[in-house]
N, C-alpha and C positions, 0 to 999 in steps of 0.2 A: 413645666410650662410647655404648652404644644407653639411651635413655630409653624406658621405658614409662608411658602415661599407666594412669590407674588410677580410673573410674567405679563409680558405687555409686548403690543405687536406696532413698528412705527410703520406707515403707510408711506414706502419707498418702491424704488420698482422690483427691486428685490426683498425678502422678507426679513429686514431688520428685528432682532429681537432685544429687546431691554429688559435684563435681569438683575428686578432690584432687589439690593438685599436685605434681610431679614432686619427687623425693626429694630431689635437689641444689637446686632450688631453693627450697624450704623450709630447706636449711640456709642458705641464701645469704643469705634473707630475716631468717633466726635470729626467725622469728615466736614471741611468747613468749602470744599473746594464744588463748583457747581460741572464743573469737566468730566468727561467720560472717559472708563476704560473702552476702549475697542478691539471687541474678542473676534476676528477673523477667521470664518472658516469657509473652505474651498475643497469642490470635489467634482475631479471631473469623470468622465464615462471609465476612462482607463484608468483612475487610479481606483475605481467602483470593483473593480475585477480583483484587485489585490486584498479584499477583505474586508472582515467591520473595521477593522484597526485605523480605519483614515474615513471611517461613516462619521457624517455630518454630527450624528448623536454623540458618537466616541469624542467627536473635537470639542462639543459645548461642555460635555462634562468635564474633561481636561481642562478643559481653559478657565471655567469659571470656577472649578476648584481651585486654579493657581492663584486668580483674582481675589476671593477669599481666603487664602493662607498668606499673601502675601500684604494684605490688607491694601486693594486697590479700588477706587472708589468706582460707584456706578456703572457698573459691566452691561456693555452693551455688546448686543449680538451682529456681525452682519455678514452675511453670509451668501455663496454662491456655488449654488448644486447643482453640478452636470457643466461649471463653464472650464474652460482646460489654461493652464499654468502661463502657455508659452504670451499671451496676451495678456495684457492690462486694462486696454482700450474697450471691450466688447464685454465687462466684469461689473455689472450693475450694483452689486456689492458692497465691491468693493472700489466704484465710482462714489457712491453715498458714503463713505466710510473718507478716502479722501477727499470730498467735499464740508462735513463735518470738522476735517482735522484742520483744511484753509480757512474755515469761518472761526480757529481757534476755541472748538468746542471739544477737543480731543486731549486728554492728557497723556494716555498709556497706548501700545498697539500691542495687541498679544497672538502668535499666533500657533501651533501645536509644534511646527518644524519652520524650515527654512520654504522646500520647495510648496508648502501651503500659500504661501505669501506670492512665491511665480517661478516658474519656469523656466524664465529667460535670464540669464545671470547677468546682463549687462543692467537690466533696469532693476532688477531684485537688490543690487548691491547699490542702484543708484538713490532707490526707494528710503532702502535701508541704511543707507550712510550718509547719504544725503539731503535728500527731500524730507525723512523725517525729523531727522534731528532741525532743520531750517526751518518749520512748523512746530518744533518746540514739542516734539513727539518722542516717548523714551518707546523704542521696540525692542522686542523679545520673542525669541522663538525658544521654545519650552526644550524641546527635546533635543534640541543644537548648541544649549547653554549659552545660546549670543543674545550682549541684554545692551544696546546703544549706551547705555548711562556710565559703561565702565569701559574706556577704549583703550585702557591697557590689556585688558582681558585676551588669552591668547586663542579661545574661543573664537573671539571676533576676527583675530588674523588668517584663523582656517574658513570661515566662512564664505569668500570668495571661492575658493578649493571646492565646498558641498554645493554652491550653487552651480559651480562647473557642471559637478557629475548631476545634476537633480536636472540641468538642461541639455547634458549626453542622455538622461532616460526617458526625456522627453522626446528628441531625435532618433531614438531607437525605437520606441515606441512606435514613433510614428512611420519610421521604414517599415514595421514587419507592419502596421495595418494595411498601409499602401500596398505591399505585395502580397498581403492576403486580398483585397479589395481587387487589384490587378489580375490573380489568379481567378477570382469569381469573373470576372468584366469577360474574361478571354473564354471562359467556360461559355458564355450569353446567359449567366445567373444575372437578372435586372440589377442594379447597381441602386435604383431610386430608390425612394421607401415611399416616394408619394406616386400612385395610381394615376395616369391621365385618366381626366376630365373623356367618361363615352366608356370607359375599362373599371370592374371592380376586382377585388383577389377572389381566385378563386378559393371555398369554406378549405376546399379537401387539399391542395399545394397554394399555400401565401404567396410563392413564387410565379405563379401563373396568373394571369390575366385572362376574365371573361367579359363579355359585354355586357354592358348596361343598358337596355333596349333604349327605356326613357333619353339616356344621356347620350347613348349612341345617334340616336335619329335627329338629334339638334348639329351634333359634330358634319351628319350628312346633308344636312341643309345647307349650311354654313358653307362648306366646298359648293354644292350646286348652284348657291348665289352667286358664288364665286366665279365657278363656270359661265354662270350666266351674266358676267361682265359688271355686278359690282364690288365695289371697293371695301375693305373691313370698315370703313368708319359707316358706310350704307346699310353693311350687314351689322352692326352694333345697333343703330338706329332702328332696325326692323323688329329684330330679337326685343329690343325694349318696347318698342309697340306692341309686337305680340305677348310681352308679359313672361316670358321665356326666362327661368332663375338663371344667373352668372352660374358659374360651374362651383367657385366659395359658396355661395350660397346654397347653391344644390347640394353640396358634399354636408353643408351645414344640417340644411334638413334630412338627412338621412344620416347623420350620427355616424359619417365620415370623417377623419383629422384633414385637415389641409393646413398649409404653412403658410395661407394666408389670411389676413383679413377681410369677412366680407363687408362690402360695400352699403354703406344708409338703406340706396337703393337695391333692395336683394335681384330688380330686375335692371340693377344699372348696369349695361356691357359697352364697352370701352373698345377701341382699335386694336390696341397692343393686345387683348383680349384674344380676340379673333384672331390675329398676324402668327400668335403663339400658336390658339390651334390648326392655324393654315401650316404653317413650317415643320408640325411636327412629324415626323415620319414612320412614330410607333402606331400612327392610324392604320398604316398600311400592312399590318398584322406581324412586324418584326420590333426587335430588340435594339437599341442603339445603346451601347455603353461606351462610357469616355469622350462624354458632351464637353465637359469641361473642366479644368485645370487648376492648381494653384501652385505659385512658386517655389514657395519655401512652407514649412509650420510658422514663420513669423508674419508671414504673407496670406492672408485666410482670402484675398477677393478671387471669386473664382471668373476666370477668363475661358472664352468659348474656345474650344479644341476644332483645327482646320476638316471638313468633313473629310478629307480622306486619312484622317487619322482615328478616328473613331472607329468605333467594332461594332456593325452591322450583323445583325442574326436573322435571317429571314425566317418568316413561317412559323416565330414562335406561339403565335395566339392566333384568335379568330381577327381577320382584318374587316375594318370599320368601311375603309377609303378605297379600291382598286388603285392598285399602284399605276396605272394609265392617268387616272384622274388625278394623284397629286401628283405625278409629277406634271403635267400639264399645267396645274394651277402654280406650280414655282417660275414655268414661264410667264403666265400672266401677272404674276406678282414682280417679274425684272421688269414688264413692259409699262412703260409709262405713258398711261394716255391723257393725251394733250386736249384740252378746253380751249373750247373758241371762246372771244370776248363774252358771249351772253352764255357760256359755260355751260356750251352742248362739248357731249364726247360722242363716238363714233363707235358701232360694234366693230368695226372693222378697224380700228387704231392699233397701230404695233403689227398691224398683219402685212400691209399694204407695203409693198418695194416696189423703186426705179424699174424698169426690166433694162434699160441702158448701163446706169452708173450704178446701181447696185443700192441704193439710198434708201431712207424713208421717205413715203408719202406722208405729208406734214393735213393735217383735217382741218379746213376751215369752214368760212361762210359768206356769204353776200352781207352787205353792209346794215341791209333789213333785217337780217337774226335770222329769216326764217330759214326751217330745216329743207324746204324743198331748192332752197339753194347751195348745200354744202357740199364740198367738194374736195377733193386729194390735190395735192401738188407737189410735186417730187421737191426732195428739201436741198438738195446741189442748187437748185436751177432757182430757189428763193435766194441765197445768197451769193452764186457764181453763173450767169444767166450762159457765161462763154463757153462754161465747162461741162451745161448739160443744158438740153432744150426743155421744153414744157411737155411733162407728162399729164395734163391738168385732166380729169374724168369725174363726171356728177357722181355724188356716193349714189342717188338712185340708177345711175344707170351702172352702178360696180354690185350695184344688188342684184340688180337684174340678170347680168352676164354670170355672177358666182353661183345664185340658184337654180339657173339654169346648167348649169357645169354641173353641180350636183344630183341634177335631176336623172342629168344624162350617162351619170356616172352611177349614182346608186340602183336606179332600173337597168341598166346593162348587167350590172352584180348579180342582182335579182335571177333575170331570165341565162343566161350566157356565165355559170361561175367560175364553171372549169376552164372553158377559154378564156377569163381572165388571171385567171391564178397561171396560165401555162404564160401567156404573152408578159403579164408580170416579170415572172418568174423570167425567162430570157433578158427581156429589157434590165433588170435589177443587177444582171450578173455581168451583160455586157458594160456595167455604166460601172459598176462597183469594182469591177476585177484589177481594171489598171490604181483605183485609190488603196484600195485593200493593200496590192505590192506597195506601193508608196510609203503605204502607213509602217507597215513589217518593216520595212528598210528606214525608216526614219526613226522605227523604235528601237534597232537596232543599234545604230548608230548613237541615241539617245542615251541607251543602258551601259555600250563601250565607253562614251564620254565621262558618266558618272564614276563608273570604276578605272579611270585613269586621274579625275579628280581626287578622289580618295588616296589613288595612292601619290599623288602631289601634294596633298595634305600632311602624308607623313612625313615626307621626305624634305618640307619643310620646316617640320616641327623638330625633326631629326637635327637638319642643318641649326634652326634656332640655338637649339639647347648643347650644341659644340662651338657653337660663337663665329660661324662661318655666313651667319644671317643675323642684323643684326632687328631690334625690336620693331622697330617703322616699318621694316620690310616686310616682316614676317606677319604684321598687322595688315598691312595692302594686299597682301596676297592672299592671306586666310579670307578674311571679308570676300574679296572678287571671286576665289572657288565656291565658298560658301553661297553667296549667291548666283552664282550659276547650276552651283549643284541643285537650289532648292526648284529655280527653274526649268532644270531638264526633270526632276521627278514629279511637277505638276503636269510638265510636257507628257513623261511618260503615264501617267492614270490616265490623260483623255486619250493619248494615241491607244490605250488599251480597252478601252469604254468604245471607240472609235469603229476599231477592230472586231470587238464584239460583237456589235449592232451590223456592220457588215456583213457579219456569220452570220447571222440570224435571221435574213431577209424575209427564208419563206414562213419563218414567226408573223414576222413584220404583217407581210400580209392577210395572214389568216386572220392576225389582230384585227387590219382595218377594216376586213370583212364584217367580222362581229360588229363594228362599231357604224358602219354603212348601214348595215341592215335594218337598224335602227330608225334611218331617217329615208327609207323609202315611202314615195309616197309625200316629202313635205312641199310646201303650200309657200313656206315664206322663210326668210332666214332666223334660226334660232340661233341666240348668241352661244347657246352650247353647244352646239354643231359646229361652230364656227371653230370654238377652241379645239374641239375632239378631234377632229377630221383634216383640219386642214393648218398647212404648217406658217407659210407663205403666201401671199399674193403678187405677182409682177405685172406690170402694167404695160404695157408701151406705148410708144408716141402716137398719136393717132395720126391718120393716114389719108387726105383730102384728094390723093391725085384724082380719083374719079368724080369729084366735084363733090362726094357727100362724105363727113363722118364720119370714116369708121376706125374702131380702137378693139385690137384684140388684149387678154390678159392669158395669162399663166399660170394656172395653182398647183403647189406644190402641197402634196399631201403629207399628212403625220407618218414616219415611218415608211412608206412609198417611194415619195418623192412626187414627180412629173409622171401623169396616167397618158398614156399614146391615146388620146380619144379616137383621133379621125384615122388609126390606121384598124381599133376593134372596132368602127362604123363601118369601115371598107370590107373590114374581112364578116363583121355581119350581113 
């Protein structure tokens, strides 16, 4: 007589398999019990490397062979391919598998070894000695000879012992990936496996990054919006009016992977959407490895890594964004601009300082709403009237005085370049030379501080561990160096970034150059001009003693600083 075996698939989130068996032998067995065997099998990436010997197929044949020699009723499959040991919690599995066994539908648990079952010996022995037998579950790990139902067995006493070493190999494991993954990070080999949204692989190096024209030129919108003074949730709202696919969705339609799901709406775009590709800084055609972190292998939630801890590679790909532009736009993403009652915003919000107290000028309006009444008002002098007077100025007439600055500034550029790169050039070096020393001697001192920390660190640890300090102390002291220390090395990246941009002056200017020339010739303020060009606004008090009106300002440009106008007028 031919036997037919007869498989069946349960609709779980992982792929449960129910292997019922052969007709004669269910009567042979005269099974009268309606409970399931539970044949577990588990395989993650890294135990995939070690061979077929622990492939998912090796485990089912194992296991439901032992189910039938051993005569155990209804073997069912549940299984989890590619999830790793040291977790329980993220094992869909083997979540279904203990879900089953709580509703008292489980009778047996089988599974090929110990570390099949997990990785982690505290919960593998807790599973195993405790949680199952409390569920009325006899487990067995085949090749460990540990079977719950005989707790004499000396089997079961070593078993604690192999789940030890089976979560030492999991640890080890996981050390040399990290210092392989570490080693790649520090080479600027991408660390991601997922492409940003604007970048596809290139056919000929996986490792390399090309541009997506298509996907590129929405990435450069996107920042332009931005530029031009709206918000991600404005720029979400546009993109979906224009019908523009989410990045899910576009990856979807071009039989790209992405790790996430797309949206009902293939054209639904979301803030945090946008925020993500505003922040990202592989637009600007470099590498960033060591985004972010995890604690422990028992700890999988990954936490964002502080940006100067990260590995920065410049220049690796074609860049999307000019590095001028994002970073500009991370300013305008700290500045928060303020809505008057009838929830106008200002192009000029967040630019706008005291020239006195140093403050923001706060944006409002006349009690009508209308725009042709709104106005700056230094923000001291709203809540401490004693501490700073009224810098009050109509935004039309801050239009008027800043387009005009620029008018008279980018036509000078124009006609007169070289006389302004020279007069620059002076000005920059007389204003910057005594900060520059400052900063040297502050970095200095800042770097001496740290390496005397350090060695106060040891010399405490030292004293600790001879009994000459005792635990409370050694705790108050460690904590207070520790953070000092982390203080003076945040100190030290800006005094060095600081420093930098100081050396670089007559970069600086050639930059601004480029970026003036641009707006010769404009007519009315462009909010992208506004952000490109110019750093700060200061205001000052306005001036009645001649009977009328008058209120001078002050701009401070991107990279510049303060332009001498009225001495390149005089010497024109």
């Amino acid at each position: 007589m031919t036997n037919t075996q007869i498989s069946d698939t349960m609709m779980i989130t992982n792929p449960v398999l129910t292997a019922a068996p052969i007709k004669e032998e269910t009567e042979m067995l005269g099974a009268t019990t309606n409970k399931i065997t539970a044949l577990y099998c588990r395989l993650s990436q890294e135990d995939e490397r070690l061979g077929e010997s622990l492939s998912i197929e090796n485990q089912k044949t194992i296991l439901l062979q032992y189910a039938r020699d051993h005569r155990l009723p209804n073997p069912t499959f549940f299984v989890d391919d590619g999830y790793s040991g040291v977790s329980f919690d993220n094992r869909p599995g083997f979540q279904a598998m203990l879900a089953e066994m709580e509703a008292g539908r489980v009778a047996n648990c089988i599974t090929k070894d110990l570390s099949r079952l997990g990785r982690n010996s505290a919960y593998t022995n807790l599973y195993a000695n405790i949680t199952f037998p409390q569920l009325g579950v006899r487990y067995i790990a085949i090749n460990d000879n540990f079977d719950s139902s005989d707790p004499n067995s000396v089997n079961n006493d070593f078993a604690g012992v192999k789940n030890w070493f089976n979560e030492f190999f999991a640890r080890d494991t996981s050390r040399k990936i990290r210092a392989v993954t570490k080693s790649k990070g520090e080479r600027g080999v991408p660390l991601t496996t997922n492409v940003p949204y604007g970048y596809v692989k290139d056919p000929e190096n996986p490792k390399h990054w090309v541009k997506d024209p298509e996907a590129a030129s929405v990435v450069q919108r996107i920042f332009e919006m931005c530029m031009n003074g709206r918000g991600p949730s404005q720029i979400a709202n546009q993109l979906k009016a224009d019908s523009v696919l989410t990045p899910t969705a576009y990856k979807d339609s071009k039989g790209i992977n992405s790790p996430n799901t797309a949206p009902e709406n293939p054209c639904g775009w979301n803030g945090s959407t946008v925020v993500h590709i505003l922040e990202r800084r592989e637009y600007t055609g470099c590498t960033v490895n060591f985004k972010t972190y995890t604690n422990s292998i028992w700890d999988k939630k990954q936490r964002e890594t502080p940006i100067e801890k990260q590995s920065v590679f410049y220049g690796t790909h074609e860049a999307i964004v000019e590095v001028d532009t994002f970073d500009k736009v991370q300013q305008i993403r700290q500045q928060r601009q303020r809505k008057t009652k009838s929830g106008c915003t200002s192009t000029f919000s967040g630019l706008v300082y005291c020239a006195d107290c140093g403050e923001k000028l706060y944006y409002g309006a006349t009690n009508n709403g209308k725009r042709e009444g709104a106005f700056f008002d230094c923000s001291l002098h709203w809540k401490r009237k004693d501490k700073c007077g009224t810098h009050f100025i109509r935004e039309s007439v801050l239009d008027r005085l800043v387009l005009r600055h620029v008018q008279l500034v980018t036509d000078y550029i124009l006609h007169h370049r070289q006389h302004f790169i020279s007069v620059m050039e002076r000005s920059l070096q007389l204003e910057s030379a005594e900060r520059l020393e400052a900063s040297r001697k502050q970095l200095e001192r800042s770097e001496r501080r740290i390496s005397e920390l350090k060695r106060l660190f040891i010399k405490i640890y030292e004293d600790n561990a001879k009994g000459k300090l005792n635990d409370e102390r050694f705790d108050m002291l460690s904590q207070s160096y520790e953070t000092e220390q982390k203080q003076l090395e945040a100190e030290v990246i800006a005094l060095r970034q600081e420093i930098e941009v100081q050396e670089r002056q007559n970069e600086n200017i050639e930059k601004f150059i480029r970026k003036a020339d641009k707006y010769v010739g404009i007519e009315e303020i462009d909010p992208a001009m506004l952000r490109e060009l110019i750093q700060a606004i200061y205001v000052e008090a306005p001036d009645k003693s001649s009977g009328k009106r008058k209120q001078h300002i002050h701009i401070k440009y991107d990279g510049i600083g303060f332009i001498p106008l009225d001495e390149l007028m005089k010497d024109e």
